[in-house]
C-alpha beads as a LAMMPS data file, in Angstrom:
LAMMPS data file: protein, C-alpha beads

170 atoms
169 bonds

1 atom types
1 bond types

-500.0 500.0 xlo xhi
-500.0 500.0 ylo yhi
-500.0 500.0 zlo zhi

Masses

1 110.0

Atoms # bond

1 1 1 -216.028 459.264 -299.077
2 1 1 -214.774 456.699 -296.422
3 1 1 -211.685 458.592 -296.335
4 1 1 -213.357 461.665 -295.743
5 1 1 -215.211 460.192 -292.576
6 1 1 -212.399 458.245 -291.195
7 1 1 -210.245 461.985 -291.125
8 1 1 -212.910 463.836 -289.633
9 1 1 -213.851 461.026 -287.055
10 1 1 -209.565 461.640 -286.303
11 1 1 -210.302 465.277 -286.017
12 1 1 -212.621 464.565 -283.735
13 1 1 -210.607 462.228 -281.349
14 1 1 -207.358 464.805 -281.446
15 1 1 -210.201 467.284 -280.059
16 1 1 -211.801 465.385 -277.512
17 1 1 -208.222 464.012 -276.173
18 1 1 -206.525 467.748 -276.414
19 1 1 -209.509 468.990 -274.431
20 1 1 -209.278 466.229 -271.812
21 1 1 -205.455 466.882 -271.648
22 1 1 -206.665 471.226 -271.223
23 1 1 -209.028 470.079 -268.203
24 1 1 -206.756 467.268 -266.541
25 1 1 -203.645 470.327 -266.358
26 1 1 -205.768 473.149 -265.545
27 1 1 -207.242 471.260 -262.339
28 1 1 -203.519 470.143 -261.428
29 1 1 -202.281 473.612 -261.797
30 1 1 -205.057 475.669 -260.050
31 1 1 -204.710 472.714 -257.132
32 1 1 -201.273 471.966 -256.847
33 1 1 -198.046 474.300 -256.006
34 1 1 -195.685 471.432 -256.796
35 1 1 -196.618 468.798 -259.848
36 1 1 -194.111 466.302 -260.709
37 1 1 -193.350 464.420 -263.606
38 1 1 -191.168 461.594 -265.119
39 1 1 -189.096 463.366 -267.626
40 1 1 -189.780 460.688 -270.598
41 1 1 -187.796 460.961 -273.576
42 1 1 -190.370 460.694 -275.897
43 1 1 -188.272 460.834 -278.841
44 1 1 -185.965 458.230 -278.027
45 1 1 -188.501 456.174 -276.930
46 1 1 -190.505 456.649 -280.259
47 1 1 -187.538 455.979 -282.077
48 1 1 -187.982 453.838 -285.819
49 1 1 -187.060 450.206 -285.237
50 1 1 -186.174 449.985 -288.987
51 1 1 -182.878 449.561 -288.364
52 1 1 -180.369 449.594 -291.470
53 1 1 -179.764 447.669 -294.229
54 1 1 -177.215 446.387 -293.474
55 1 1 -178.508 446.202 -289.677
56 1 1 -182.141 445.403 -289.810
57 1 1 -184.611 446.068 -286.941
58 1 1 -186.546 443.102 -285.316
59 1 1 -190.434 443.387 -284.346
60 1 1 -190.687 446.464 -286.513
61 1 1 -194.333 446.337 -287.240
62 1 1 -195.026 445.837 -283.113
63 1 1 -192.553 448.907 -282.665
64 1 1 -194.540 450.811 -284.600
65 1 1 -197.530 450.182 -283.203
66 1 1 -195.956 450.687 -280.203
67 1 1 -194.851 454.587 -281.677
68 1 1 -198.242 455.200 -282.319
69 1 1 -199.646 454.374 -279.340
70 1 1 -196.846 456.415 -277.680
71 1 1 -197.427 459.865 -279.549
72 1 1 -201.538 458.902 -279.858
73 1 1 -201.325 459.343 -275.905
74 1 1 -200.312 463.070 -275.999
75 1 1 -197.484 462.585 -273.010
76 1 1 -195.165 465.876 -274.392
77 1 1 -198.303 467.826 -275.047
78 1 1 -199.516 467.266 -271.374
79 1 1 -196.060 467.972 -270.392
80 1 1 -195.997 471.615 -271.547
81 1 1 -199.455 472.267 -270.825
82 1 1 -198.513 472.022 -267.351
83 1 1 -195.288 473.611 -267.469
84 1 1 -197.396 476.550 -269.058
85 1 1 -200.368 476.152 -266.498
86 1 1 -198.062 475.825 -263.640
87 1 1 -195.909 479.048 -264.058
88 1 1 -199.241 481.124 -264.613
89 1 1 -200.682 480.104 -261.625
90 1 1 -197.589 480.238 -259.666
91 1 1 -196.869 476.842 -259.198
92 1 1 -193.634 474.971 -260.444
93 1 1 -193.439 471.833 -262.618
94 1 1 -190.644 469.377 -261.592
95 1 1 -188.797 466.585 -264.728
96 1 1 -187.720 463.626 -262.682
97 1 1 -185.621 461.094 -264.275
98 1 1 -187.480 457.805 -264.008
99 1 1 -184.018 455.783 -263.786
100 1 1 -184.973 453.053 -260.642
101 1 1 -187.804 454.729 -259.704
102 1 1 -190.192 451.544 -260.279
103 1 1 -187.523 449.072 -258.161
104 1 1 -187.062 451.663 -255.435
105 1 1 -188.961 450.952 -252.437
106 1 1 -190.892 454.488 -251.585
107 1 1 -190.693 453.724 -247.756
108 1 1 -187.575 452.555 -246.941
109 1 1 -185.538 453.808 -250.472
110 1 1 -184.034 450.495 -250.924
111 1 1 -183.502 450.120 -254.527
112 1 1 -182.826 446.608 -256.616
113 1 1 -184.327 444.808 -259.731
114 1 1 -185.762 442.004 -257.916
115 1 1 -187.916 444.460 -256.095
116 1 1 -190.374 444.635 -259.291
117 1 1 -192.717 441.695 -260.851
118 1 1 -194.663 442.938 -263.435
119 1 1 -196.826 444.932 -261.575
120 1 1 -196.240 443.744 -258.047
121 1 1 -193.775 445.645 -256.200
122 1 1 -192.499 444.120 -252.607
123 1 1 -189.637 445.783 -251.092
124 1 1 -186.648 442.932 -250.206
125 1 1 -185.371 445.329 -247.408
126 1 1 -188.348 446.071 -245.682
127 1 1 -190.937 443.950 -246.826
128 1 1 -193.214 446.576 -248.278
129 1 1 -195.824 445.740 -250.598
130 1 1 -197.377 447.804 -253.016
131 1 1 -198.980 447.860 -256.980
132 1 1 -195.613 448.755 -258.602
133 1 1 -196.782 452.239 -260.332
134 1 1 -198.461 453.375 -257.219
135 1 1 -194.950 452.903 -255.473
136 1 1 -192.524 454.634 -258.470
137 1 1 -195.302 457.569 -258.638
138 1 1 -194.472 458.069 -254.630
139 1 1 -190.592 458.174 -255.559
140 1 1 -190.920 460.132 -258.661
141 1 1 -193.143 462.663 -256.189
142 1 1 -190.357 462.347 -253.338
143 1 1 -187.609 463.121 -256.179
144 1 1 -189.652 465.952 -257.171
145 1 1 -189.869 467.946 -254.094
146 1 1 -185.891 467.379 -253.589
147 1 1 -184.806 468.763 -256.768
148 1 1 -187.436 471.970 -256.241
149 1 1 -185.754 472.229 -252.134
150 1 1 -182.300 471.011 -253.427
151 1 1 -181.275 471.668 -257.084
152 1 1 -181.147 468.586 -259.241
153 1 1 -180.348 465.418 -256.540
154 1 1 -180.056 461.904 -257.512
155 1 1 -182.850 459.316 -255.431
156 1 1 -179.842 456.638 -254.825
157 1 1 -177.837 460.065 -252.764
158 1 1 -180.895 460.569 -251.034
159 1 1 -181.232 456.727 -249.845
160 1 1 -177.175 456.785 -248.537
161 1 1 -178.007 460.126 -246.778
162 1 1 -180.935 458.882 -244.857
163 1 1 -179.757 455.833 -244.037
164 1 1 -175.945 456.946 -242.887
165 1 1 -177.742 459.548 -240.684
166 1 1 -179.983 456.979 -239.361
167 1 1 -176.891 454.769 -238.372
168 1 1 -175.241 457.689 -237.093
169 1 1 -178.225 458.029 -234.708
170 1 1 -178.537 455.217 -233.261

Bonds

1 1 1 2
2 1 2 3
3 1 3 4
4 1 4 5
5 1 5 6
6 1 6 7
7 1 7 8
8 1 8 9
9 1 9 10
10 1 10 11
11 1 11 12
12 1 12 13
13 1 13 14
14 1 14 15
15 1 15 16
16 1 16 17
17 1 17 18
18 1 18 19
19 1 19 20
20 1 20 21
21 1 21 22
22 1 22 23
23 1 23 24
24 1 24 25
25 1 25 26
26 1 26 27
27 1 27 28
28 1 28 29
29 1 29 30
30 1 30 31
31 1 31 32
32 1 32 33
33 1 33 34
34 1 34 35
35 1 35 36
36 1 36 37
37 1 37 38
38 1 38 39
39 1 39 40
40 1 40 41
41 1 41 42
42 1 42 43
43 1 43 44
44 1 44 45
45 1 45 46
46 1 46 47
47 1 47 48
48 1 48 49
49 1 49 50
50 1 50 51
51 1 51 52
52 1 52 53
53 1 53 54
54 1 54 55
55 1 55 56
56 1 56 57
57 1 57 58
58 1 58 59
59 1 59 60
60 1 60 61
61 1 61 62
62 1 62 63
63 1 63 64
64 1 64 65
65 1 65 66
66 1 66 67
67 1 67 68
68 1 68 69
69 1 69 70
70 1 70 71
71 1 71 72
72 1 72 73
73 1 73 74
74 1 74 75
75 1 75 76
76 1 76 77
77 1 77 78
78 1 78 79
79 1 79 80
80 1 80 81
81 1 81 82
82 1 82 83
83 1 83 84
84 1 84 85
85 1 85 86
86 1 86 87
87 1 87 88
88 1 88 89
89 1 89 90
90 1 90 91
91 1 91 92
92 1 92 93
93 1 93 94
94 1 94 95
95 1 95 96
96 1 96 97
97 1 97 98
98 1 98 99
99 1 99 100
100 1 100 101
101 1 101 102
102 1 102 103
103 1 103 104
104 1 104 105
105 1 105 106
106 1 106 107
107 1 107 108
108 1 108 109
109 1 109 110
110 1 110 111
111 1 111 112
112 1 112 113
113 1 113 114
114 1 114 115
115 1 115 116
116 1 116 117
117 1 117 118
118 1 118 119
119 1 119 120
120 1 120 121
121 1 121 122
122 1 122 123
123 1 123 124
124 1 124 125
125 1 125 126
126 1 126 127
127 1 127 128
128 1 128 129
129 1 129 130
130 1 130 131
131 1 131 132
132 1 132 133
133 1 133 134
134 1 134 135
135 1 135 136
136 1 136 137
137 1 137 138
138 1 138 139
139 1 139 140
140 1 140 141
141 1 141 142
142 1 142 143
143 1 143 144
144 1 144 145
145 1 145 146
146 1 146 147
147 1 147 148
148 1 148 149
149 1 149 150
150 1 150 151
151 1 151 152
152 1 152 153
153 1 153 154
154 1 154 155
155 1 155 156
156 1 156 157
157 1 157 158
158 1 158 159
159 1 159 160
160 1 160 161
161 1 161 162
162 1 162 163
163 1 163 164
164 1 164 165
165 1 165 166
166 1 166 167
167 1 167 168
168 1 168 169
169 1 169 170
């Protein structure tokens, strides 16, 4: 009987979340030509942390959490909801590889580790200051736009680009 309840209360939650994740793409679609998104490797990063016999995995109960949490969330499902949405309503979906984008500054392009803490983001180069998913959403968005003008463009070619033709100006 408990069994019974805890599946259908499950049921219910896939619902509610694939309706939310319906809604959430629709109203990016309809509103946006151009929506961009990290291109996550969800499998990878969902990967078993078993390990081998011979090899075994550390934290493996935490990693699976972790897993579950990951594929709970609904990230690939939102991903081709839009890619779906987007083409029917003209629009265009752009993959971004996330690679630096959370240690890049998104003003002056400046890209190193020491950029990032935690959540803090404050640009070494330029002294910019910023919460540190607000400023990799602004590069994955900048990255986004290049590869739909460009073709597929790495960030890092981008920052050289600017910044030769800035010396070049002055």
């Amino acid at each position: 009987m408990l069994q019974k309840k805890i599946r259908k209360l499950h049921s219910k939650i896939v619902r509610i979340r694939h309706d939310f994740l319906h809604k959430i793409s629709t109203k990016l679609s309809k509103n946006h030509g151009l929506v961009t998104l990290e291109d996550l490797k969800i499998k990878n990063m969902s990967k078993s942390a078993k390990g081998t016999i011979t090899s075994p995995g550390e934290n493996v109960r935490a990693k699976s959490g972790l897993n579950r949490e990951i594929l709970f969330q609904g990230w690939g499902i939102f991903a081709n909801m839009l890619r779906y949405k987007c083409s029917w309503s003209g629009g265009h979906l752009e993959l971004v590889d996330p690679k630096f984008t959370s240690q890049r500054c998104s003003e002056c392009l400046f890209k190193s580790k020491d950029n990032r803490k935690g959540k803090n983001f404050k640009c070494l180069n330029c002294g910019h200051v910023e919460d540190a998913d607000s400023n990799a959403a602004k590069n994955i968005d900048r990255a986004g736009r290049a590869q739909r003008d460009c073709g597929d463009v790495d960030i890092g070619r981008i920052y050289e680009a600017v910044t030769s033709s800035c010396a070049l100006a002055h």
